[in-house]
C-alpha positions as CSV (number, residue, x, y, z in Angstrom):
1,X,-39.4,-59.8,-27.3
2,X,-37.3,-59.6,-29.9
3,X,-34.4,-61.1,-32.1
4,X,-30.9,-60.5,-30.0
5,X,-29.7,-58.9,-33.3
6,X,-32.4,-57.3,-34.2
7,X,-32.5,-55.2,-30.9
8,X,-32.7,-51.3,-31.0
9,X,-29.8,-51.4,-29.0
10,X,-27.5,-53.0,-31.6
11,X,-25.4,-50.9,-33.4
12,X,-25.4,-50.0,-36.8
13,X,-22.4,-52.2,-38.0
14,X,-23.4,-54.9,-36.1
15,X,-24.5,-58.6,-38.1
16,X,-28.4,-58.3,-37.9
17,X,-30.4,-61.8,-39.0
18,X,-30.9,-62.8,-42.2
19,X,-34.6,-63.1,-43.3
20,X,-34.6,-67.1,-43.6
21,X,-32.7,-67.3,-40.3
22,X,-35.6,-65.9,-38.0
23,X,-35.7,-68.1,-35.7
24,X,-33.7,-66.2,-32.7
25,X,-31.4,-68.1,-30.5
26,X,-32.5,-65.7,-27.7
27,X,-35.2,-63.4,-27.2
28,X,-34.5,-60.2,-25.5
29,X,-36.6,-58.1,-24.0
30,X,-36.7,-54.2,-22.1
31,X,-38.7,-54.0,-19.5
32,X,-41.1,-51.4,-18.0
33,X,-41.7,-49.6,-14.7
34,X,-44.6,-49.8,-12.7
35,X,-44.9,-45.7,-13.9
36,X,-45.1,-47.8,-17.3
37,X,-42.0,-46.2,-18.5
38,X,-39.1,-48.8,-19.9
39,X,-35.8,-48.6,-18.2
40,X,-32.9,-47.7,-20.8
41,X,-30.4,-50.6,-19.7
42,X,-31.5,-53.3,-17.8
43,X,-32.5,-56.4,-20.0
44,X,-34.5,-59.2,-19.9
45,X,-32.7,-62.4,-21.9
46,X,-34.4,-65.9,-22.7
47,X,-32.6,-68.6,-24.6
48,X,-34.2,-70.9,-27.0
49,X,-33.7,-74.1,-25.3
50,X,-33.8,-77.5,-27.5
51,X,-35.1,-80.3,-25.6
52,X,-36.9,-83.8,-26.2
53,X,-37.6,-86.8,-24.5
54,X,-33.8,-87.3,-23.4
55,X,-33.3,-84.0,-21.9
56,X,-32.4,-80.3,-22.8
57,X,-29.9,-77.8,-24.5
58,X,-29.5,-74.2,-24.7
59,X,-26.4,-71.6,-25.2
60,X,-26.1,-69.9,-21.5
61,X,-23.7,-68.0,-22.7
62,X,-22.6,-66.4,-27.0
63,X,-20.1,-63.5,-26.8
64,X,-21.4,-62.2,-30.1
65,X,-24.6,-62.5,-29.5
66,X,-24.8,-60.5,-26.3
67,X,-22.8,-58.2,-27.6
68,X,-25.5,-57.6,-30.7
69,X,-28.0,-57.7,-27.3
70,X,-26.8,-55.0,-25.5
71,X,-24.6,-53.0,-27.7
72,X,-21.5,-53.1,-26.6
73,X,-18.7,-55.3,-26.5
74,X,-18.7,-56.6,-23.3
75,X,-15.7,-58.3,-21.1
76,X,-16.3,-59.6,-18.3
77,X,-14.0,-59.8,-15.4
78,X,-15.4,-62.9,-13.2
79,X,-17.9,-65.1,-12.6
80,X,-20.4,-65.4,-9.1
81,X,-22.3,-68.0,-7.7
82,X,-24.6,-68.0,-4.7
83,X,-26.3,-70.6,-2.6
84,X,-29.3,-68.7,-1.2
85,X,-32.1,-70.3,1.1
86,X,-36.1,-69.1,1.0
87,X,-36.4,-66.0,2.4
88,X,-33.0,-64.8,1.4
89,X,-32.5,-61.1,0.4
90,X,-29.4,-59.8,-1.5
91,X,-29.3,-56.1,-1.8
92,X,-29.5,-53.7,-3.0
93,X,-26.1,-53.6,-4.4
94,X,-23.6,-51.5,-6.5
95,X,-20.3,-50.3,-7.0
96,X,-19.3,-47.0,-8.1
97,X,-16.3,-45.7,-10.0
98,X,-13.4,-45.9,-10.4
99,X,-14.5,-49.8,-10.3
100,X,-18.4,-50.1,-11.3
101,X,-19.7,-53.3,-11.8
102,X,-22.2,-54.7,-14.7
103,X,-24.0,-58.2,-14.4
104,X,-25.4,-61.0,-16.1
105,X,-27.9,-63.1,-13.2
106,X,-29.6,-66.1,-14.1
107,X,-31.1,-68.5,-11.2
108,X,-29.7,-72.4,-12.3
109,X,-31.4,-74.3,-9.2
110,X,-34.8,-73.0,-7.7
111,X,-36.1,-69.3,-8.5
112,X,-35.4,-66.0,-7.4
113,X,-36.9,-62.3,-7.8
114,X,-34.6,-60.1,-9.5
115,X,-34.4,-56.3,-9.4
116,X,-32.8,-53.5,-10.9
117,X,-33.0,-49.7,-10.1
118,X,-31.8,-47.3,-11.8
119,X,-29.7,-44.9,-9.8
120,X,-28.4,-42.8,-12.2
121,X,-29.1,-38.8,-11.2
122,X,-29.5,-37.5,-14.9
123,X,-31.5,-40.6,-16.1
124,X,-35.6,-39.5,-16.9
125,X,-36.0,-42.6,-14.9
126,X,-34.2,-42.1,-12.1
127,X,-35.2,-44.1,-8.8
128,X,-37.6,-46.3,-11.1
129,X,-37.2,-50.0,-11.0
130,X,-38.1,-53.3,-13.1
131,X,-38.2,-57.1,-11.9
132,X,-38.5,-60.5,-13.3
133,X,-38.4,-63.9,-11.9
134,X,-35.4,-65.7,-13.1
135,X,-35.7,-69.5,-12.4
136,X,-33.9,-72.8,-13.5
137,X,-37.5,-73.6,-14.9
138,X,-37.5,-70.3,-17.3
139,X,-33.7,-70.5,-17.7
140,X,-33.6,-66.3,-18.1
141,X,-31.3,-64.1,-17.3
142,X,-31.5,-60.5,-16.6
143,X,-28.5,-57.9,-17.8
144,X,-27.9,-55.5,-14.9
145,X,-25.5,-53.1,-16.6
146,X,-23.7,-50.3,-14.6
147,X,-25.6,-47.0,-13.1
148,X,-28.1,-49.8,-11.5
149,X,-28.7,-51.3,-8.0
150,X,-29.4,-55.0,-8.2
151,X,-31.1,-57.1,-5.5
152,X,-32.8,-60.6,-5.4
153,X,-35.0,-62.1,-3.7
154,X,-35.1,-66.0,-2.7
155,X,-38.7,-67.5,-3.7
156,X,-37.8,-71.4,-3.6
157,X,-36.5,-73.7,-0.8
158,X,-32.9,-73.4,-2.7
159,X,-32.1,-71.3,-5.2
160,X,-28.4,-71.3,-7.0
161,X,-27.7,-67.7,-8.9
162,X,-24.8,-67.7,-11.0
163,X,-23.6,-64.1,-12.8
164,X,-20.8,-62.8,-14.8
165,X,-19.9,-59.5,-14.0
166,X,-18.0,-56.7,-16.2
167,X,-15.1,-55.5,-12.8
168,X,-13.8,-56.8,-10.2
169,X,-15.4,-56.5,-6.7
170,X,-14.0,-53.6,-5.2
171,X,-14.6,-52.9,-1.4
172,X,-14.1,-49.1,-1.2
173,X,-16.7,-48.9,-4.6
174,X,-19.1,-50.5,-2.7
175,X,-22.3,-49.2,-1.8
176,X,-25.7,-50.8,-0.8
177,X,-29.7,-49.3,-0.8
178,X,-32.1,-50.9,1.6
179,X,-34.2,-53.0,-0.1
180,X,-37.6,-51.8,1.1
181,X,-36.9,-48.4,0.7
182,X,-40.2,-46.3,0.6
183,X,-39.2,-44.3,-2.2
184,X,-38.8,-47.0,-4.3
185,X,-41.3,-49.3,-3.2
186,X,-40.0,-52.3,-4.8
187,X,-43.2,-54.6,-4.9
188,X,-41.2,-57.6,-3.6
189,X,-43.7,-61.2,-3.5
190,X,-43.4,-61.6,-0.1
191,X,-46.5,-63.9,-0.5
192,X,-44.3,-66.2,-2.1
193,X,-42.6,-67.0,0.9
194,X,-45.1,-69.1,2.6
195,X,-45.0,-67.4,5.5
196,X,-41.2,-66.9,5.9
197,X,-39.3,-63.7,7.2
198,X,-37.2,-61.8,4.7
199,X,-33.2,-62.4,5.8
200,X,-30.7,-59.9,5.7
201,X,-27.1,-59.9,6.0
202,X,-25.8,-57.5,8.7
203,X,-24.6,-55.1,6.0
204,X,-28.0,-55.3,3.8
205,X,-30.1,-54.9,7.0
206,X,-28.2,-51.7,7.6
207,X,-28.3,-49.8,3.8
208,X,-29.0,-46.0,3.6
209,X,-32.0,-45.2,1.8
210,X,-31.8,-43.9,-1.9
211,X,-32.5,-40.3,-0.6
212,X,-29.6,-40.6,2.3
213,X,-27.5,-42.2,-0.5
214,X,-28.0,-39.4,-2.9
215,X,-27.2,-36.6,-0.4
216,X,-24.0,-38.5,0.2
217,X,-23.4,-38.3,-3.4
218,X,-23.2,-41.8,-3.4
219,X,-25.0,-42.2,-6.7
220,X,-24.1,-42.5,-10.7
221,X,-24.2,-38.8,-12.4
């Protein structure tokens, strides 16, 4: 982990930390395949939190400093929230151009699995994906930018996910990837569940596979 503007990803004219300010206000993090190669993109963010006896405090949300993060200025376009039961699968989701869509998932009740794969046909990883559970115990959040499916998967009894997303939902962009694709395989912890089934909605349940997807040319170039 490292300092949010500190990251590789930061451009050069970005504010970096001063040397007797090192104490981040987020840690951020890439993370790596299970072919142990890191994904250029997807981002693993944990705030500092401030708590004591009376309770806790943390910044969910710093334009500038996710901007330093991620190296770029993002805007975002609107904001998501999900009720999801155990058991509850959602994805594997993304929207293409003209409309793609970029997001920003953290769990604020329960805990969920959260995945991203990267889809895009001239990326050295290409159909390589990374996880991390997100939970209102961790308080992380995972950067899902676009040219990357994004799924989760509900471990608690509840879980509330809440994302900001760079564009708007767009129903002809739309395109989905079923979640236990065999050319992926995404190790999902199914053991978690305690012996629940995954759920799918009707649309998830029927997703192309990445192969089918990318011989529709329904990829990222």
């Amino acid at each position: 982990p490292i300092c949010c503007s500190c990251s590789p990803r930061a451009s050069a004219t970005m504010r970096r930390c001063r040397p007797a300010l090192r104490c981040p206000p987020m840690q951020v993090e890439q993370l790596s395949s299970r072919q142990g190669q890191r994904l250029d993109g997807p981002l693993l963010i944990t705030p500092r939190v401030f708590g004591d006896e009376r309770g806790w405090f943390f910044e969910s949300w710093n334009q500038r400093r996710f901007d330093e993060a991620v190296g770029d200025a993002v805007v975002f376009s609107q904001d998501n929230h999900s009720r999801s039961q155990r058991g509850v699968l959602r994805g594997l989701h993304y929207q293409l151009p003209p409309e793609p869509q970029a997001k920003l998932v953290r769990a604020s009740a329960g805990a969920i699995f959260d995945v991203a794969v990267d889809i895009r046909r001239g990326s050295p990883t290409f159909g390589q994906w990374v996880g991390a559970e997100l939970s209102a115990k961790n308080q992380c959040q995972f950067w899902v930018p676009e040219g990357f499916a994004h799924g989760f998967l509900t471990l608690s009894e509840q879980a509330e996910v809440q994302y900001k997303a760079r564009g708007f939902w767009n129903r002809d962009c739309e395109r989905a990837i079923r979640w236990d694709d065999p050319d992926l395989a995404i190790a999902w912890p199914l053991e978690r569940l305690e012996g629940v089934s995954v759920s799918l909605s009707e649309k998830d349940a029927g997703a192309a596979g990445l192969r089918q997807n990318l011989e529709n040319g329904a990829l990222f170039r």
